[in-house]
C-alpha positions in Angstrom: -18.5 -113.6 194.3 -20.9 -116.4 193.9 -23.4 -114.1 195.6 -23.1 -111.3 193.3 -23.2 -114.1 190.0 -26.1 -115.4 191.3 -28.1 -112.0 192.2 -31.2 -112.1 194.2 -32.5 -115.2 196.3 -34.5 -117.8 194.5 -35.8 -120.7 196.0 -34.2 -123.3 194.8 -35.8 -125.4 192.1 -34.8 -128.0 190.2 -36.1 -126.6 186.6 -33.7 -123.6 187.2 -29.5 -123.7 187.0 -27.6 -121.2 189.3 -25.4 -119.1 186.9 -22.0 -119.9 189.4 -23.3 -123.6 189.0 -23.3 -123.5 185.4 -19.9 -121.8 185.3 -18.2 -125.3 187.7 -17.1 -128.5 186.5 -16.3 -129.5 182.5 -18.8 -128.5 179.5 -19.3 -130.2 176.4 -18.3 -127.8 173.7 -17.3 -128.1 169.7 -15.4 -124.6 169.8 -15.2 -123.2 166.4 -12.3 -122.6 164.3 -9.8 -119.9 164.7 -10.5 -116.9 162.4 -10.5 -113.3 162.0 -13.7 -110.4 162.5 -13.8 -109.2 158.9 -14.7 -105.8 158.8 -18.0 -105.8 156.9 -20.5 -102.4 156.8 -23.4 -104.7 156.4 -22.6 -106.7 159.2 -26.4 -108.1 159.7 -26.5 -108.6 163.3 -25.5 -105.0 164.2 -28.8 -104.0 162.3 -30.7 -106.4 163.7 -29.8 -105.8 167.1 -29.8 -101.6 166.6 -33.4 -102.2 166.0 -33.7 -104.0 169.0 -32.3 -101.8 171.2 -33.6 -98.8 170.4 -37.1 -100.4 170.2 -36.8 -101.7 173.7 -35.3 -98.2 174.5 -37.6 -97.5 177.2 -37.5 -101.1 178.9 -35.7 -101.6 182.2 -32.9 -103.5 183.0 -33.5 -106.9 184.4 -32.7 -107.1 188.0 -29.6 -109.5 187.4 -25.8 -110.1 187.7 -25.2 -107.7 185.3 -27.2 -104.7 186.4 -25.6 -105.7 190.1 -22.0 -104.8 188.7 -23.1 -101.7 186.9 -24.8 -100.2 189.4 -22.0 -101.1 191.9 -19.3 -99.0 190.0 -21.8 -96.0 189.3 -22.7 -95.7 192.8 -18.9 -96.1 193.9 -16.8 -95.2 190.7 -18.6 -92.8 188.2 -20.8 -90.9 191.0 -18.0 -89.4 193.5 -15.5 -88.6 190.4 -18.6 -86.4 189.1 -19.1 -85.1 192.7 -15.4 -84.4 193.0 -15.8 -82.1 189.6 -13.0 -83.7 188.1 -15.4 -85.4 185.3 -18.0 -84.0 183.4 -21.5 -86.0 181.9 -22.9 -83.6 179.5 -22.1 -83.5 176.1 -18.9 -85.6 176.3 -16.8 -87.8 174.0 -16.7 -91.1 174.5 -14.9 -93.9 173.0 -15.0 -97.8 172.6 -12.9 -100.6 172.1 -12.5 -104.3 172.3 -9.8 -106.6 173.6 -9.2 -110.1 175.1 -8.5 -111.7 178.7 -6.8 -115.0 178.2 -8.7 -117.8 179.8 -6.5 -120.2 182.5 -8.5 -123.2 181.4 -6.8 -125.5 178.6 -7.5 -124.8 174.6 -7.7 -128.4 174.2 -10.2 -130.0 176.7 -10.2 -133.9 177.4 -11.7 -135.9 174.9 -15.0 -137.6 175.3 -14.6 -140.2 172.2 -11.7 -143.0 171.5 -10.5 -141.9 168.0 -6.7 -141.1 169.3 -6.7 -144.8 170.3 -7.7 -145.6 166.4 -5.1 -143.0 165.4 -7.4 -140.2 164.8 -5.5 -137.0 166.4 -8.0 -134.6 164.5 -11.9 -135.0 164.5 -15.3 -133.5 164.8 -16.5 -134.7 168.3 -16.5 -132.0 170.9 -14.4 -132.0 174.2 -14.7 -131.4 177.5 -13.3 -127.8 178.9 -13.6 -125.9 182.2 -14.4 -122.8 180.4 -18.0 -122.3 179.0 -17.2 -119.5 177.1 -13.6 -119.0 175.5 -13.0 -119.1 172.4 -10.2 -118.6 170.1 -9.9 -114.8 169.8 -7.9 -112.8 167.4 -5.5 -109.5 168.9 -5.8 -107.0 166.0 -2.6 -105.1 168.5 -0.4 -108.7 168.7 -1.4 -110.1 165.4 -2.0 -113.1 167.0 -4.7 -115.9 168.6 -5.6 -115.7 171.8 -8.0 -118.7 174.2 -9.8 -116.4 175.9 -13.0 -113.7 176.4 -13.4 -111.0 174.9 -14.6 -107.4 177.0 -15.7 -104.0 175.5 -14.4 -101.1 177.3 -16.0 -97.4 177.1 -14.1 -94.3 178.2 -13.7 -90.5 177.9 -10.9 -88.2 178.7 -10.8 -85.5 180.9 -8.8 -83.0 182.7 -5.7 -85.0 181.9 -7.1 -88.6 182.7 -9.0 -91.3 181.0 -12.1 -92.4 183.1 -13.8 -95.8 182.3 -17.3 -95.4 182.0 -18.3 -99.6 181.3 -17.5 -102.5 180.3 -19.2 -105.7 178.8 -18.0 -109.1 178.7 -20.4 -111.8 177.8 -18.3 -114.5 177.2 -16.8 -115.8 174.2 -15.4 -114.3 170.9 -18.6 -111.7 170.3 -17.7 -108.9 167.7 -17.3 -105.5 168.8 -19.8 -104.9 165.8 -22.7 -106.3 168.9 -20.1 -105.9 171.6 -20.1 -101.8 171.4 -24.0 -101.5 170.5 -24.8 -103.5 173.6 -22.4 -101.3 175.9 -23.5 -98.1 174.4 -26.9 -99.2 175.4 -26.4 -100.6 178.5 -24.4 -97.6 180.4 -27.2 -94.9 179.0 -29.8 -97.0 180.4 -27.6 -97.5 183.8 -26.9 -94.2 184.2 -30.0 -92.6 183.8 -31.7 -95.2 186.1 -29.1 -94.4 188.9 -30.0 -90.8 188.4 -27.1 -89.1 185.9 -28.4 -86.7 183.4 -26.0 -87.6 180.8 -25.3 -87.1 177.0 -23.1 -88.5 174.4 -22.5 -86.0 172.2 -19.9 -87.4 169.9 -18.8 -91.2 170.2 -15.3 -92.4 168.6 -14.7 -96.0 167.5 -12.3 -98.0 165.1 -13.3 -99.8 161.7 -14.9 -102.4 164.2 -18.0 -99.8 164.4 -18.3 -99.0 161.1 -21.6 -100.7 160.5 -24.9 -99.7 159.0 -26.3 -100.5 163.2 -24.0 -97.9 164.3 -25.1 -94.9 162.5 -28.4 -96.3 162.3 -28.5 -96.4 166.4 -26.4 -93.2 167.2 -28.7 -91.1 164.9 -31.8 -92.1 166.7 -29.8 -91.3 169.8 -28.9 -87.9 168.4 -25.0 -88.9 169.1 -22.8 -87.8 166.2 -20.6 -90.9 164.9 -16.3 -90.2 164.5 -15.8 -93.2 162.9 -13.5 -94.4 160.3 -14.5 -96.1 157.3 -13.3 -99.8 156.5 -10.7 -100.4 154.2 -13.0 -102.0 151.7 -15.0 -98.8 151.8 -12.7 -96.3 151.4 -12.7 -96.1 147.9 -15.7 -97.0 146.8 -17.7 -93.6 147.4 -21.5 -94.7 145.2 -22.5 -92.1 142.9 -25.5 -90.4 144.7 -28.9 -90.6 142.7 -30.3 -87.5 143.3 -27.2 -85.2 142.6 -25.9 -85.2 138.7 -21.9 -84.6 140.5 -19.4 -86.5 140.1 -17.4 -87.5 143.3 -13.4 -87.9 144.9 -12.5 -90.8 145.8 -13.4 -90.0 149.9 -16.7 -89.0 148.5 -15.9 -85.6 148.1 -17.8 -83.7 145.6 -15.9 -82.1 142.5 -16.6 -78.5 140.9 -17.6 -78.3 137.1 -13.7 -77.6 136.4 -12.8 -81.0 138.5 -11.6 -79.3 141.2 -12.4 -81.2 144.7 -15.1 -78.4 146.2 -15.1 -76.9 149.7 -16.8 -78.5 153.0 -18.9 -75.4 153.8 -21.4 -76.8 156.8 -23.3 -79.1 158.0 -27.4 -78.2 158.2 -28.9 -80.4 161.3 -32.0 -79.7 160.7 -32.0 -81.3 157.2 -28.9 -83.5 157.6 -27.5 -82.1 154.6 -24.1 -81.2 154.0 -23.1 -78.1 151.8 -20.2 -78.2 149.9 -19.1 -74.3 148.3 -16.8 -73.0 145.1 -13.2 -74.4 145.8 -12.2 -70.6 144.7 -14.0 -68.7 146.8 -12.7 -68.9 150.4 -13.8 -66.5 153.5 -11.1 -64.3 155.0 -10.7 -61.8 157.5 -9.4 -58.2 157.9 -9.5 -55.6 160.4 -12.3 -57.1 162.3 -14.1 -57.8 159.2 -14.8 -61.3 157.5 -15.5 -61.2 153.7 -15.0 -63.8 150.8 -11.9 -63.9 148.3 -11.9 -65.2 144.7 -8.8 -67.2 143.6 -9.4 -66.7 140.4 -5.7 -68.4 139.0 -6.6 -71.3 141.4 -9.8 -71.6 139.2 -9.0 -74.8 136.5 -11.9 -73.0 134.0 -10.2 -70.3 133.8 -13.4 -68.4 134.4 -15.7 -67.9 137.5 -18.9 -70.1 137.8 -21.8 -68.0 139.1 -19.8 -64.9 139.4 -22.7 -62.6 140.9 -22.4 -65.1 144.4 -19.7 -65.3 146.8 -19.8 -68.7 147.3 -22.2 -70.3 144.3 -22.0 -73.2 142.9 -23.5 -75.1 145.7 -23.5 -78.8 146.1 -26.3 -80.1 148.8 -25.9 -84.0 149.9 -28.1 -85.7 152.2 -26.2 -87.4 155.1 -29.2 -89.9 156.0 -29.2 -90.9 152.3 -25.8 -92.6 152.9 -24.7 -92.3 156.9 -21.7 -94.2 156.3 -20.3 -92.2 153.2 -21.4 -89.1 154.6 -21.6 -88.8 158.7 -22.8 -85.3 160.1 -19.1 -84.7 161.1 -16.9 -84.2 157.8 -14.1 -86.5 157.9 -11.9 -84.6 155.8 -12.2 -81.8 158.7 -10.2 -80.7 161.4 -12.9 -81.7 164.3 -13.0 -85.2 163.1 -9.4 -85.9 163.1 -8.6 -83.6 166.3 -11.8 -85.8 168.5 -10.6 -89.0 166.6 -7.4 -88.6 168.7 -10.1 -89.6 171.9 -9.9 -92.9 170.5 -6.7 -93.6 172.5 -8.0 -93.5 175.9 -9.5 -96.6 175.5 -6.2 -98.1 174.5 -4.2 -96.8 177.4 -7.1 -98.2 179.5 -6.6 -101.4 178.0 -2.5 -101.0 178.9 -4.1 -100.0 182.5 -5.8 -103.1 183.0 -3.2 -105.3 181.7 -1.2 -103.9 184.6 -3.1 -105.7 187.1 -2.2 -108.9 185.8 -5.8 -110.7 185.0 -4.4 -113.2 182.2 -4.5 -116.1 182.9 -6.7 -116.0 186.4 -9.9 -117.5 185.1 -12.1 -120.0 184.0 -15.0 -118.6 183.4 -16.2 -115.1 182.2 -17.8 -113.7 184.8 -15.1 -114.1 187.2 -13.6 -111.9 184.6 -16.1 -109.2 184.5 -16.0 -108.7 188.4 -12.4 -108.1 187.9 -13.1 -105.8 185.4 -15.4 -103.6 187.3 -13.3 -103.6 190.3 -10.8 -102.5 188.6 -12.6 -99.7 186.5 -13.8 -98.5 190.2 -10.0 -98.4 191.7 -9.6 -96.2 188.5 -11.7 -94.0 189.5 -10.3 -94.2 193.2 -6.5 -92.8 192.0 -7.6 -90.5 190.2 -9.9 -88.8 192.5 -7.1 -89.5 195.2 -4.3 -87.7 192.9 -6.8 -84.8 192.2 -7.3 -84.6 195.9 -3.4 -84.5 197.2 -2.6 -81.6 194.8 -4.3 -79.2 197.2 -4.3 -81.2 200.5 -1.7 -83.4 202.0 -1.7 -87.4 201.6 -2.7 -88.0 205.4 -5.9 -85.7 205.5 -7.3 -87.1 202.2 -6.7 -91.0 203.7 -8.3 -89.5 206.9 -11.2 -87.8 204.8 -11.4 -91.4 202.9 -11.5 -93.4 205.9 -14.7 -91.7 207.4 -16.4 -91.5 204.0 -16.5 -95.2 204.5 -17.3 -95.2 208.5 -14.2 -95.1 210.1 -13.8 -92.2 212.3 -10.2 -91.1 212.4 -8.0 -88.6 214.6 -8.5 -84.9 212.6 -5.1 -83.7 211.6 -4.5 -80.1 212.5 -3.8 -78.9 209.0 -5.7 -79.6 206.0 -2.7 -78.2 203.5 0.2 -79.9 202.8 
């Protein structure tokens, strides 16, 4: 493991730190207070680092521990499930999500000063402690602090099963604001340097990813955004400039008789979203499709723009406010049916908890080599259950075995 933390031979020099050195012995830290992630749509440092990314969009990845893991569960995770056809890379849903490993090194580190000898039992000087990341890190699920790192996790569902497509632990109590902008980033650029032709075409998050970055970075990236808005948002829709309409309270626009109007479509092209007559609904009949007018639904009692079938017309701009107004309506039926994607990042969460990490670490990277192991022996039952539903148990171990260079007896049958 020290190998793979330290990446490529360097000759030693005394200017220059070994990562698995750094991660030994105590660290002087002043860890920071416990507190929650407020869920803030200006959240400054997903803009900032949006920008970033996507203007460093075309630059490499540096050849280091982290590229190291990634490239080790493309090549033996992601790549034979693709092979296998039992997952799909173009023009998928993915989804993200955050959660914690607790830290086996002590919340309270060894103090370096003498004021518990004077009676002081709380002050400012920092400790000692064998972690050099943890932090304190709230669990949104457990509603509760935990001393640990926190990971992002990416996956999509498929055929049944939930495949992990990365993960990203840096250490510490990073938001999942940063935390999902970085991993988004990081597996297109890994993927398409170890050859996959992929495409996000919608991507699913929580309230955590309901920033100004995000839309700002997944429009650039031509992904469309199924995101919720944050409860401080949700009711408080601004009154657009260039339209003279007055809006619901989930930013839905509202005939001249007050009556909330009807999601019509969605123009790519322009990014504008057309919203129809309330009354005037299509319907279908002997092959046909035609619109109806409700005229006793209608609270004028009389029909705007009579001589049109769907008139008046409402035309907002999605790019004028992303977050109010995301390509995908989220009053409709496709936002709430691929919202439901969402959970296969929470049962791989409940997956990984299975193999018992908590509490097995010091120090984060330890942790993310874990992680990726595990992702990859994901990959391995799934391709193995695939595999046994049409062959027996002992021909896909042999099949297994020589994949990996050992050369087994050949079974007679290949069935089961």
């Amino acid at each position: 493991m020290i190998r793979i933390i330290d990446g490529p031979y360097q000759k030693p020099c005394q200017h220059v730190m070994k990562r698995s050195n750094f991660n030994k012995g105590s660290h002087l830290r002043n860890l920071k207070e416990k507190q929650d992630d407020p869920l803030n749509p200006y959240h400054s440092q997903s803009e900032k680092l949006a920008k970033e990314l996507l203007d460093n969009a075309d630059s490499p990845r540096t050849n280091d521990f982290l590229k190291t893991l990634e490239d080790l569960f493309i090549q033996i995770g992601l790549v034979p499930t693709i092979k296998q056809k039992i997952l799909t890379i173009d023009d998928f849903i993915a989804s993200g999500d955050g959660s914690i490993v607790q830290t086996n090194a002590s919340s309270q580190g060894k103090p370096t000063c003498s004021c518990r000898s004077q009676g002081i039992y709380k002050c400012d000087h920092p400790r000692n402690y064998t972690s050099p990341t943890a932090q304190w890190c709230y669990d949104h699920h457990h509603n509760c602090f935990v001393f640990g790192d926190r990971y992002y996790i990416m996956a999509v569902t498929e055929n049944g099963h939930d495949f992990p497509l990365h993960v990203t632990l840096p250490g510490g109590n990073e938001s999942d604001f940063t935390l999902s902008l970085n991993t988004l980033d990081r597996f297109q650029k890994a993927a398409h340097e170890n050859g996959l032709d992929i495409h996000i075409h919608y991507f699913c998050g929580d309230g955590h990813h309901d920033s100004y970055g995000h839309y700002q970075y997944l429009d650039k990236k031509n992904i469309i955004p199924v995101i919720p808005l944050t409860h401080q948002g949700e009711k408080t829709y601004p009154q657009l400039n260039d339209i003279d309409v007055p809006l619901d309270t989930d930013g839905t626009p509202l005939c001249p008789g007050g009556k909330r109007m009807r999601h019509h479509a969605y123009n790519k092209k322009r990014h504008v979203h057309v919203y129809a007559c309330p009354v005037k609904r299509l319907a279908h009949c002997n092959g046909n499709s035609f619109y109806i007018i409700h005229s006793d639904e209608c609270p004028k009692d009389e029909i705007c723009c009579p001589e049109s079938s769907m008139a008046p017309f409402i035309y907002i701009k999605s790019d004028t406010e992303p977050r109010y107004f995301p390509p995908l309506d989220r009053n409709g039926d496709k936002f709430k049916e691929i919202s439901h994607q969402r959970s296969a990042t929470e049962r791989l969460n409940s997956v990984i908890d299975s193999y018992d990490i908590d509490n097995r670490h010091r120090n984060a990277d330890y942790v993310l080599i874990r992680l990726t192991l595990i992702n990859i022996a994901i990959h391995g039952v799934i391709r193995n259950a695939e595999a046994v539903k049409n062959s027996s148990q002992d021909w896909v171990f042999d099949e297994t075995m020589e994949t990996v260079g050992v050369t087994m007896p050949r079974r007679a049958d290949k069935a089961a």
